[in-house]
N, C-alpha and C positions, 0 to 999 in steps of 0.2 A: 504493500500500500504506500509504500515512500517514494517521492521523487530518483529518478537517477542520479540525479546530483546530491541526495542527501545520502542513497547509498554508496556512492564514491566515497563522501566524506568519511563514513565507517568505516571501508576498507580501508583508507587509506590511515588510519589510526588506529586500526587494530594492532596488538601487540604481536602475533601470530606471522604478518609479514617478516619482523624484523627475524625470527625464528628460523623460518626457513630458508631465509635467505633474499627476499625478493624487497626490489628497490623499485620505488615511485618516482617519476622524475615528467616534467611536464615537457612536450613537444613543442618545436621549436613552432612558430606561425609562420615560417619561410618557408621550412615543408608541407603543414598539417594546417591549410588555412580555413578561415571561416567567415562565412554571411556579417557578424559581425568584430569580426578583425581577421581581414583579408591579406594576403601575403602580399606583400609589393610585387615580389619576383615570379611572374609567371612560369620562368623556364626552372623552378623551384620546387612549385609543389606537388605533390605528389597527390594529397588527397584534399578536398574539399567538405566541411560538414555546414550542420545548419542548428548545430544546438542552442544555438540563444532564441531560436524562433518555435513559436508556440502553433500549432497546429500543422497538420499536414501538411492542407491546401496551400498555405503558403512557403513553408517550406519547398513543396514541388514546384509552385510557381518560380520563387526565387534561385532555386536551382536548377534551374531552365537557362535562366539570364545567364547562368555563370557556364553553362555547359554549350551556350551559344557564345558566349567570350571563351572559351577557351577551347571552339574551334574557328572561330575568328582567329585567335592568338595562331591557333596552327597552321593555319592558310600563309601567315606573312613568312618574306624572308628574313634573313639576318637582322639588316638595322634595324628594321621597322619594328621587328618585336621590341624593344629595347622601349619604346614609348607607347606598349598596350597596356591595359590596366582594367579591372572589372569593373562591371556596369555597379550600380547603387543598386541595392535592394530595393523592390517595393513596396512588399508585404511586412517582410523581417525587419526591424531596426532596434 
C-alpha cells in the first residue's frame, strides 16, 4: 500500500543491505535522465524515465515528445547534434 518512493526509502535504510554487502548509490542524470531533470547530453543517455509525473496518460504522452526528440537527435549528423536538446514536457512538470 506505500508509494514506490517510500519503499525505496526502506530499503534503502535497512540494516540488512549493509550485511550482505550491497551498496546504494544514485545514477548519474547524464546517463539515467528524466521528464523532470533531463540530461543535457543527448549522445549520453542511455535510458529515459518519467517518475516525477503522476498518471499514465501523461507520462505516455510526454514520452512521446522525448522519443520523437530522440529520433530527431538520431537523424542529424555530427555538428548539429551538438545543439539538440528535449522538447518541455507538457503534461509532466
Amino acid at each position: 500500500g506505500l508509494h514506490d518512493q517510500d519503499v525505496l526509502n526502506l530499503i534503502k535504510a535497512d540494516r540488512y543491505l549493509a550485511e550482505v554487502g550491497v551498496r546504494i548509490r544514485f545514477l548519474s542524470t547524464e546517463f539515467f535522465g528524466g521528464l523532470c531533470e533531463p540530461s543535457r547530453n543527448l549522445s549520453a543517455v542511455c535510458t529515459m524515465h518519467a517518475n516525477c509525473c503522476v498518471g499514465l496518460r501523461r507520462k505516455i504522452a510526454d514520452l512521446t515528445l522525448i522519443l520523437h526528440d530522440w529520433r530527431s537527435f538520431m537523424s542529424l549528423r555530427g555538428p548539429d547534434k551538438r545543439s539538440a536538446s528535449w522538447s518541455v514536457p507538457r503534461n509532466c512538470r
